[in-house]
N, C-alpha and C positions, 0 to 999 in steps of 0.2 A: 451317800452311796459311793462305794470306790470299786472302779471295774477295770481292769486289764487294756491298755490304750493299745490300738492299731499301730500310733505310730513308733512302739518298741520295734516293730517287725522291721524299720526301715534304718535300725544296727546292724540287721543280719548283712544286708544287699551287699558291703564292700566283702566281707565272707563269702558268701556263696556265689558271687561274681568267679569269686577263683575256682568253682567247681569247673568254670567253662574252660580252664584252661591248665592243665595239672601241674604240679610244682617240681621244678630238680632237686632231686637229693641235695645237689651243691649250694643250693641257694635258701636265703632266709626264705621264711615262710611270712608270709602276710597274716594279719591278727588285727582284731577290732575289741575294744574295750567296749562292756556294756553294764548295766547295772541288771543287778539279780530283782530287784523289784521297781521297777516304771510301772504307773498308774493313773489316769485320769481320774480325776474328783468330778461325782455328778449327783442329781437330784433328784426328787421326783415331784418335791414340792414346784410351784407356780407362786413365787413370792417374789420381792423386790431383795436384793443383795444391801445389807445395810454396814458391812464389814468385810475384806478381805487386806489384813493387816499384811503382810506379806507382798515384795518385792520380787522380779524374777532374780532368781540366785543365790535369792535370802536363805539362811538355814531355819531351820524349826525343829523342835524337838516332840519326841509323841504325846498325842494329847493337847498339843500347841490347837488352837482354833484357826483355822485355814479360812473359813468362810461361816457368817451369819447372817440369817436370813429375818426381813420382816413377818414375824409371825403373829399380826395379832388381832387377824383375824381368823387365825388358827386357835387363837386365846379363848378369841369372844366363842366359839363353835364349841370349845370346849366348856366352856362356860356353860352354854346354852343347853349342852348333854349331860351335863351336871344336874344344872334343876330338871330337866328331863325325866330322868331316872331318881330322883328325890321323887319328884309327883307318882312316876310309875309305881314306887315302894310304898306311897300312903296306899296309892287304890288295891295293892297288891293284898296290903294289912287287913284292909275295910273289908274286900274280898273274903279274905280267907275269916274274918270273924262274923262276917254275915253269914256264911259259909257254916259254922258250927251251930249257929244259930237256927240253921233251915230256911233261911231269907234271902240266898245264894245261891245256885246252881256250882255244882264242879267243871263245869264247863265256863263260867264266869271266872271261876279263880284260876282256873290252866288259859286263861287267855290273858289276863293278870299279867300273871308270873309270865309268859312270852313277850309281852309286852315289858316286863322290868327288863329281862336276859334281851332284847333288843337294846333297850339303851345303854344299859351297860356297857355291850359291843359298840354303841356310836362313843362312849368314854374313852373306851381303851386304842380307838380308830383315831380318838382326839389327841392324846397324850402319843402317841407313836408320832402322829405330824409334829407333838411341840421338841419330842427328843431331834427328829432334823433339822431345825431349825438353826443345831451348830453343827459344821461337821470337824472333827477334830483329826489333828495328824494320826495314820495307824502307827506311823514311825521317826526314827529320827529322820530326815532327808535335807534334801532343797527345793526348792520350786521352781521347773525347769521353764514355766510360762504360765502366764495369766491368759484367760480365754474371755473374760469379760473381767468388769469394772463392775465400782461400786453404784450404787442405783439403779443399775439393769434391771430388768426381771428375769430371774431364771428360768430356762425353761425346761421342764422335763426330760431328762435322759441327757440333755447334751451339756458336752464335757463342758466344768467353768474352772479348770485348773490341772496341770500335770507336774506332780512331782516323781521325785526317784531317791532313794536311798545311796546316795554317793559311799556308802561305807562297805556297801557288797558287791563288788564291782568284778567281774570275773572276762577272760580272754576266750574270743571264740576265732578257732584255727579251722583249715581247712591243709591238710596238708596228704602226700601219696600214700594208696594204700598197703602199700609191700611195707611201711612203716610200723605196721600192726606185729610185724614179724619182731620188733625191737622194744617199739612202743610202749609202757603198759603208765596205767594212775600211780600216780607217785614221781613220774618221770617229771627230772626237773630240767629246765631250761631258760634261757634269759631272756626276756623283754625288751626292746629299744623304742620305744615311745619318740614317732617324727614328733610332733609339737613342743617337745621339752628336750630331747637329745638323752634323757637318765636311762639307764639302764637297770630295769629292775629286775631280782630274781622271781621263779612262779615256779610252777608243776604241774601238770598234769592235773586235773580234777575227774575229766568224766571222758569216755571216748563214745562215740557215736554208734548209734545202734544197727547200721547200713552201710554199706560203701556204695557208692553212686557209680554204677556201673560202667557209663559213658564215659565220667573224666575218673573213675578209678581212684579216685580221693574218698577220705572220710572226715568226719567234724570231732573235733577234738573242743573241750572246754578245757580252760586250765585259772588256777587261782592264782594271785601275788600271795609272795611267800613272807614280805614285811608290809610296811606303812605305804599305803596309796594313796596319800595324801593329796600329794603332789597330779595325780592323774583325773581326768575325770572322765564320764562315758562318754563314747563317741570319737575318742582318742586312737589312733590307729599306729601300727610299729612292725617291726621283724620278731620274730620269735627264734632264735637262734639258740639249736637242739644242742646236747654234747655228739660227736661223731667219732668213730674209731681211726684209724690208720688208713683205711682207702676213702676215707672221707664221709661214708654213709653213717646216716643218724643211727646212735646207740638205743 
């Protein structure tokens, strides 16, 4: 099971930190690099971890196996609902030929056939636990953290790995809203990344649906416009707009 981790939300904080305080025209704009897809990996199964091949940092490719589970007492259950619904399917037969016979009741063979269509559904309850027993990458990524180790037992619901997609990596701005007047998607502008000093080009992606009344700011998303190789989420920089002649952003 993979489900949307809380801890993406804790990219936004250096962003929306700047709502509290608006930005000058003259001055770069502050900007946080995040990934478009952050994820916790989690389960439902209650088994023993007998695999998680993978390092924090490591890359994976989709389909790559993140984590496997001992399942084999998921096996044996499946097993067991197997001949289950074999035995159901003879009485069902016996049934329905007594059944033409006059030696049956219709009431015996519709309790039958209930009985087969119950075990069936214990098969198909069996074979869905064997399919989780791998979970596989949804995508290319890396593994931003392990949340347990191999031999644990897992437990239901709670996260046992967070990866991210390092290849979609997009810039969230907060910058003044008279900007809107200039502003539109498409608009391009440069990157300066503190942790490396590069200066990458971007643009405009998406502008925010509100402008935040109090600090008169709005949220701007914007994409790299080459290779972000070099960058990873959680990176933070200047966003440094084109401006005209009196110095306000174009």
């Amino acid at each position: 099971m993979i489900r949307t981790s809380l801890a993406a939300l804790a990219l936004f904080a250096p962003v929306l930190a700047l709502a509290q305080e608006p930005a000058s025209e003259t001055d770069f704009i502050r900007g946080v690099v995040r990934s478009t897809a952050r994820v916790s990996i989690a389960t439902d199964l209650a088994a023993p971890i007998v695999a998680m091949p993978l390092l924090d940092g490591e890359r994976f490719s989709r389909g790559d196996v993140l984590v496997a589970f001992d399942c084999s007492r998921h096996a044996a259950q499946r097993r067991a609902s197997e001949a289950a619904a074999q035995s159901a399917s003879v009485e069902l037969k016996q049934k329905s030929f007594l059944r033409k016979r006059g030696a049956a009741g219709q009431g015996e063979v519709d309790q039958a056939r209930a009985e087969y269509a119950r075990r069936q559904a214990e098969i198909d309850v069996a074979r869905a636990h064997m399919r989780d027993c791998e979970i596989a990458a949804p995508f290319d990524g890396r593994v931003v953290e392990k949340h347990t180790r191999v031999h644990e037992m897992a437990k239901p619901g709670e996260p046992l790995m967070t990866i991210i997609d390092d290849a979609a990596l997009e810039i969230e701005l907060v910058v003044p809203s008279r900007w809107l007047r200039h502003i539109a998607v498409g608009a391009p502008f440069r990157f300066i990344v503190d942790e490396t000093g590069d200066t990458v080009a971007a643009r405009v992606l998406r502008i925010g649906a509100e402008v935040d009344p109090v600090s008169q700011t709005v949220k701007l998303t914007g994409s790299f416009d080459g290779s972000s190789r070099s960058i990873l989420a959680g990176m933070s920089g200047n966003a440094d707009f084109p401006r005209d002649e009196e110095g306000k952003a174009l």
